[in-house]
C-alpha positions in Angstrom: 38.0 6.8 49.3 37.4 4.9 52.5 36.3 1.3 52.7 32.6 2.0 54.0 32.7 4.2 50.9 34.0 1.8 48.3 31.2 -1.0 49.8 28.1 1.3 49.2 28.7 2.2 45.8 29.2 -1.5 45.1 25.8 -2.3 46.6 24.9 0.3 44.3 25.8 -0.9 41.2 25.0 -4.7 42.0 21.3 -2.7 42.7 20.9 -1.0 39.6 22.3 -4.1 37.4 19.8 -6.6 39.0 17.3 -3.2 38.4 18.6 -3.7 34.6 17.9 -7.1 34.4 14.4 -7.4 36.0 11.2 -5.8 37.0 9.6 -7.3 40.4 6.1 -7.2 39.3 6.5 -7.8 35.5 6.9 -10.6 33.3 8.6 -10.3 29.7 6.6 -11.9 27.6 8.6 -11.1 24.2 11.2 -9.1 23.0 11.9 -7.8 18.9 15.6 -6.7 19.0 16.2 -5.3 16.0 19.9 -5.1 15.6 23.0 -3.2 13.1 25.1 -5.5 11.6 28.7 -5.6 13.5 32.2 -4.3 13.0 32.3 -4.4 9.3 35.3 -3.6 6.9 35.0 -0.2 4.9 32.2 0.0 1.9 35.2 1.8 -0.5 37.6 -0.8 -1.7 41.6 0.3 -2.1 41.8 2.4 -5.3 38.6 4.4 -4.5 38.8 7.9 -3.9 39.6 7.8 -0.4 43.3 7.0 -1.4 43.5 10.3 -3.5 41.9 12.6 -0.5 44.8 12.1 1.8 48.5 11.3 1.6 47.9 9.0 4.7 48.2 5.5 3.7 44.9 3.2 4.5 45.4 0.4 5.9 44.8 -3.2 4.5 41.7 -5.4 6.2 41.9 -9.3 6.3 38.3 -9.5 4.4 37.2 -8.0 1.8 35.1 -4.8 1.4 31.9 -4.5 3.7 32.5 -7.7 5.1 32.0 -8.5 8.6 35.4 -8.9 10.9 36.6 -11.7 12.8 36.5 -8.8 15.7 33.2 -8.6 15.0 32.0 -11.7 14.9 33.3 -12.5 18.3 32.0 -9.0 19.6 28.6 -9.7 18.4 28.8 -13.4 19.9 29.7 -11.7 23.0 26.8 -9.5 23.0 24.3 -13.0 22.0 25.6 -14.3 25.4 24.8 -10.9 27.2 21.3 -11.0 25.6 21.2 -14.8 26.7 21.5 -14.2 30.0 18.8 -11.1 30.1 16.7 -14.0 28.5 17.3 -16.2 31.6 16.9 -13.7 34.4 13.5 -12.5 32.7 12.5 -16.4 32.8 12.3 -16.5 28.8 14.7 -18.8 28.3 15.2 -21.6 31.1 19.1 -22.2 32.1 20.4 -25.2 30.3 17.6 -25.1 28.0 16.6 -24.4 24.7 13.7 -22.5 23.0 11.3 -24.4 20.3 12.0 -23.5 16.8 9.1 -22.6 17.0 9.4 -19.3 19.4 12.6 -17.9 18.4 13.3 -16.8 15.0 16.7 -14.8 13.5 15.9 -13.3 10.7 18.7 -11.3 8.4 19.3 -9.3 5.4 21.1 -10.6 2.6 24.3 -9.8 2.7 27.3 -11.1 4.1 27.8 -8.8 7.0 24.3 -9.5 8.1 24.4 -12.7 7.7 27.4 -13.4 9.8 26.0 -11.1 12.3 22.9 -13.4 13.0 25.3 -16.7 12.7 27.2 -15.1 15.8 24.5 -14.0 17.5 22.5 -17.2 17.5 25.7 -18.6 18.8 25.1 -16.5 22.2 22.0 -15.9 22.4 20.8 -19.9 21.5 23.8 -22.3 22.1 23.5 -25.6 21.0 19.8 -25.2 20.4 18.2 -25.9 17.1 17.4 -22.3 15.8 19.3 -21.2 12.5 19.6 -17.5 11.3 17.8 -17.6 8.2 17.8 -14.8 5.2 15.2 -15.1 2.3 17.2 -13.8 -0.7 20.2 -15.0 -2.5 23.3 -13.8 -0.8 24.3 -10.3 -2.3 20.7 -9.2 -2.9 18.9 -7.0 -0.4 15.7 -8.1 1.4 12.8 -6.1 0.4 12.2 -5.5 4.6 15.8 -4.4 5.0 16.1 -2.1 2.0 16.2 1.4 2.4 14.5 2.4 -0.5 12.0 4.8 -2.3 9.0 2.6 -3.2 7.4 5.4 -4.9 7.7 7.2 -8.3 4.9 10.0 -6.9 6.1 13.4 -8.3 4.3 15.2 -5.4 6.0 12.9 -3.4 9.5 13.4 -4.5 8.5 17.2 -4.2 7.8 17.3 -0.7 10.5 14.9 0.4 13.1 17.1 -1.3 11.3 20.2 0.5 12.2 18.1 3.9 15.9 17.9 3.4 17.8 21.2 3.7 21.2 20.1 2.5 22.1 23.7 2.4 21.3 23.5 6.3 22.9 21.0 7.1 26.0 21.6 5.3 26.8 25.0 7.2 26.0 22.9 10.1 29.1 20.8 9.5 32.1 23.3 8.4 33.6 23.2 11.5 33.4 18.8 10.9 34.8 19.7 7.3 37.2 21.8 8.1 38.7 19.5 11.0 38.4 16.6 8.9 40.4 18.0 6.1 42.7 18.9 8.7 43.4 15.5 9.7 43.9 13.9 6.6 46.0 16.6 5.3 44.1 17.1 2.3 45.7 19.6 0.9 49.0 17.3 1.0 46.7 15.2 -1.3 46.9 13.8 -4.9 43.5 15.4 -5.5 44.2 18.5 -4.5 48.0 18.2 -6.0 47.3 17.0 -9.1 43.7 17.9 -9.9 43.7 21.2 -8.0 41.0 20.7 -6.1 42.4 21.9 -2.6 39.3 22.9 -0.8 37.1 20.3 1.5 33.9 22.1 1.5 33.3 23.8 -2.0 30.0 22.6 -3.3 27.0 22.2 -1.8 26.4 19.0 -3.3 22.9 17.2 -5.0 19.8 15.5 -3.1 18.3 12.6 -5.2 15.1 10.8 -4.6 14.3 7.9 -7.0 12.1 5.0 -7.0 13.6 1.8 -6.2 16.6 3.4 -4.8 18.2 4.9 -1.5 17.9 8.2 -1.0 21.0 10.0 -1.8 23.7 13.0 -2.1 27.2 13.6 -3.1 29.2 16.6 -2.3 31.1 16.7 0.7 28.5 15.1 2.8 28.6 11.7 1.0 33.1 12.0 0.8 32.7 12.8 5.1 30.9 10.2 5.6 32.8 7.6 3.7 35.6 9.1 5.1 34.6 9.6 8.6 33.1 5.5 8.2 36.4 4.4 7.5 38.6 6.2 9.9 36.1 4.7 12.6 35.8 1.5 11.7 39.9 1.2 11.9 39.8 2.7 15.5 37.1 0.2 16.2 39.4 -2.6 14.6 42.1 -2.0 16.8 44.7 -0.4 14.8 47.6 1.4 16.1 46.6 5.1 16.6 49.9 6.0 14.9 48.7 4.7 11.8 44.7 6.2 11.5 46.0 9.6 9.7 48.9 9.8 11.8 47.0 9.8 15.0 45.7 13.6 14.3 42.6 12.5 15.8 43.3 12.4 19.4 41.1 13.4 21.4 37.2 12.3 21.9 35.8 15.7 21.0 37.6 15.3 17.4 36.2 11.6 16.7 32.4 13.3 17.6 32.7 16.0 15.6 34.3 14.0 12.4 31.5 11.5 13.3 28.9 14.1 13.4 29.1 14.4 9.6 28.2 10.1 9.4 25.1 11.4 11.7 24.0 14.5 9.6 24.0 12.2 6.8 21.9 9.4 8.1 19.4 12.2 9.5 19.1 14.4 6.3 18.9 11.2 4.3 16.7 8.9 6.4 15.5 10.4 8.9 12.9 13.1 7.3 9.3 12.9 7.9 8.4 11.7 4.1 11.2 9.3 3.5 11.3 8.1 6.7 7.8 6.4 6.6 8.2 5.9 3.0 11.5 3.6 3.3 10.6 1.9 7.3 7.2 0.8 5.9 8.0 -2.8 5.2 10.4 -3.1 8.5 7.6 -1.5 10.6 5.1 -3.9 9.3 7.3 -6.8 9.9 7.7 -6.1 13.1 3.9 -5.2 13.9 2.8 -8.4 12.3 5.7 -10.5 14.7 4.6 -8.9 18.1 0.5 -9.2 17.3 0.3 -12.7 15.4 3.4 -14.7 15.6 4.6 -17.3 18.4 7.9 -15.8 18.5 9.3 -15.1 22.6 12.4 -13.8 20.8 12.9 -12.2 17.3 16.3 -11.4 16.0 16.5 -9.2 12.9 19.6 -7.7 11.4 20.0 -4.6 9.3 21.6 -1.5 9.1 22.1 1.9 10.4 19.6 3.5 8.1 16.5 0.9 8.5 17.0 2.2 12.6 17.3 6.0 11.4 14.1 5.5 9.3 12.6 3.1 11.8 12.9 5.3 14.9 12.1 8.8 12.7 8.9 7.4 11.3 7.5 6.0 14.5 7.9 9.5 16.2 10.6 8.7 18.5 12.0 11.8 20.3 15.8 12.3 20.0 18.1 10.9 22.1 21.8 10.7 23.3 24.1 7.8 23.3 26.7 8.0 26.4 30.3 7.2 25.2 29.8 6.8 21.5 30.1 9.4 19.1 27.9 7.1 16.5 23.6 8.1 17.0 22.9 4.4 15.5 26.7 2.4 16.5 28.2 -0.5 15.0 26.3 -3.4 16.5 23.9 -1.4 18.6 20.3 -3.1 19.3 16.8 -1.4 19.6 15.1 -3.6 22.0 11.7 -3.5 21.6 10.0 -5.2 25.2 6.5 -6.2 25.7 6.1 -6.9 29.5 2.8 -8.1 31.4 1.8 -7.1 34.7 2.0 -10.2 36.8 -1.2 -8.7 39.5 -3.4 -7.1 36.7 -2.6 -8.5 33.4 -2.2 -5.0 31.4 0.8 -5.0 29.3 3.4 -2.7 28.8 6.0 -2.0 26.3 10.0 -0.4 27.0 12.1 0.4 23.7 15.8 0.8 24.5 18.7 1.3 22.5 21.5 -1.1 24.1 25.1 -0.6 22.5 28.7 -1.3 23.0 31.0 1.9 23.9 34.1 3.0 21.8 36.5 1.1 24.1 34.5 -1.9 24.9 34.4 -2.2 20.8 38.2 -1.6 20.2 39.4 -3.1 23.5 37.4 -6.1 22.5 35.7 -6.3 25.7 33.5 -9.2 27.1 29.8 -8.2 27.9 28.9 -9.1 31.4 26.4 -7.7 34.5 29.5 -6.1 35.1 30.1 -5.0 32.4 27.1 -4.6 30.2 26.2 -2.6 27.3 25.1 0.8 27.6 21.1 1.1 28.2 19.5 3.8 26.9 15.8 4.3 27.0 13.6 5.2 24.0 10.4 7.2 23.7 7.8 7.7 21.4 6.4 11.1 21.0 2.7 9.1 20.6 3.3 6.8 23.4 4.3 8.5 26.5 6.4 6.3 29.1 6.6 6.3 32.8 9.2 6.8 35.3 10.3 3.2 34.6 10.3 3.7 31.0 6.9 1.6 29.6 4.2 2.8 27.6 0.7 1.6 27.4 1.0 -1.8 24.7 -2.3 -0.5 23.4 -1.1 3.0 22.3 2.3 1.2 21.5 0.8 -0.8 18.9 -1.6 1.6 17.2 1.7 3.7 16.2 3.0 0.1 14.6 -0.7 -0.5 13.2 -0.4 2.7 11.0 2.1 1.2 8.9 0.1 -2.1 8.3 
């Protein structure tokens, strides 16, 4: 490559990064970043199931189960500094400076994975300053704005949101992910299929439940991929050796998608439906409508989980979309930003939703977030709410999707 060569498509990139940044003629007024929790710990403790499904030993984690990492606490402060300095360069945040209590707010679910998200987020996003992460229900318990659940007992309900998820569908969707998985782990090596006889991945269709006052849920193969798939992820993400995730049978990109792709059909079938969808986002939705119309808040923090952004982004009417070097639709730490901008000349205001994430290897090589180095942007639209070439739709049309959930 010659030198003339090598300069331009530096210019280039220094371009589209300061592109990335700002807008000339607009002025961000507020953001809602609405963010998964980070690099977690598996859900299954040691002694589930997933030690009888493959004769590959698991390996042991320094927290326990669904807890956040000490990877992940310094990925997601990473990402808080990232965020930080997008705050500056849009003028929301003044270098040096701090925001009132008053205009920022972090606000988390519950639990201990979300929690600690928030704590190391507010550590680079506000450093220094006097804004806590705050939670509203005892540690353990889930927020009612965070929880993924059926708030109705409605039999015609239940009925029509059971019509909406073809399990049957989506499960011959996935036998090439079944088979490969159970490939990898060597099932049939296994003490399940050894000493209970039960050699073959895929041999039930499996059982869709709706019930109030819980998630929506299956079991089957579906549920055991996607605790399975989970867990094999969230070790590459960690950092262990490859040698010891199943032996390193999954070693190639295309296998991690397709064993992933089970995680995402489950998330979809489960969350993603029209019925449940704007059954379970409801109180997230509204939470968020009532922070961008009423509240003081230039920044608003909140942190959830991969299903409250399935839900969330199905029952707005946001068109489907593709994540560049991740194999996750909703990944570990990812953010939905959620932009209202202001035309500087004529006032009108705009709105950008974006999905910004962390790649595979910027997650397991632990990488530092910079302008050089940012996290992927990808740009969000609503089928109600139709954006521009620059990626803004109208704020008014914007919030009238929100207001329906109010």
């Amino acid at each position: 490559m010659s030198k003339i060569r090598k300069i331009v498509i530096f210019l280039m990139f220094v371009f589209c990064s300061l592109m990335m940044f700002s807008s000339e003629n607009l002025q961000l007024e507020k953001v809602v970043i609405f963010s998964r929790h980070g690099l977690r710990s598996p859900l299954t403790s040691p002694g589930s199931r997933l030690s009888k499904v493959t004769p590959y030993e698991w390996e042991n984690w320094d927290v326990p189960a669904s807890h956040l990492t000490k990877k992940g606490a310094i990925l997601e402060t990473y990402f808080g500094q990232y965020i930080n300095d997008w705050l500056i360069q849009n003028e929301v945040i003044k270098r040096g400076e701090c925001l009132s209590p008053d205009n920022a707010q972090i606000y988390t679910n519950s639990l201990q994975r979300t929690i600690a998200t928030g704590q190391s987020l507010t550590t680079g996003i506000f450093p220094g300053c006097d804004i806590k992460t705050e939670h509203k229900m005892e540690i353990g318990k889930m927020d009612p704005v965070f929880n993924p659940v059926i708030t109705t007992d409605n039999a015609r309900f239940k009925e029509e949101a059971l019509k909406g998820m073809n399990l049957k569908k989506q499960n011959q969707e996935l036998k090439g992910s079944y088979s490969l998985l159970s490939d990898v782990i060597n099932y049939t090596k296994s003490e399940e299929c050894l000493k209970e006889g039960k050699c073959k991945f895929f041999n039930e269709e499996g059982t869709l439940k709706i019930e109030k006052d819980k998630e929506p849920g299956v079991d089957g193969p579906l549920k055991l991929g996607t605790q399975l798939g989970d867990a094999l992820l969230l070790q590459y993400y960690e950092g262990y050796p490859l040698d010891k995730i199943v032996g390193n049978n999954i070693n190639t990109r295309e296998k991690w998608q397709k064993i992933t792709d089970i995680k995402n059909g489950y998330e979809d079938l489960l969350f993603a439906t029209d019925k449940v969808a704007k059954n379970v986002a409801a109180p997230l939705i509204k939470y968020i409508y009532n922070d961008i119309n009423s509240s003081n808040h230039k920044v608003t923090v909140l942190v959830g989980h991969d299903s409250n952004i399935v839900a969330m982004l199905a029952a707005l009417g946001f068109k489907d979309y593709k994540l560049e070097e991740q194999v996750e639709k909703t990944p570990i730490g990812g953010k939905v930003f959620f932009e209202i901008w202001k035309d500087k000349k004529t006032g009108e205001k705009k709105v950008k939703v974006e999905y910004l994430y962390q790649t595979l290897s910027q997650i397991r090589e632990t990488q530092k977030l910079t302008r050089e180095n940012p996290p992927k942007h990808t740009v969000l639209e609503m089928k109600n709410c139709k954006i521009d070439k620059e990626g803004y739709c109208p704020y008014s049309k914007f919030m009238t999707e929100l207001r329906k959930f109010n």
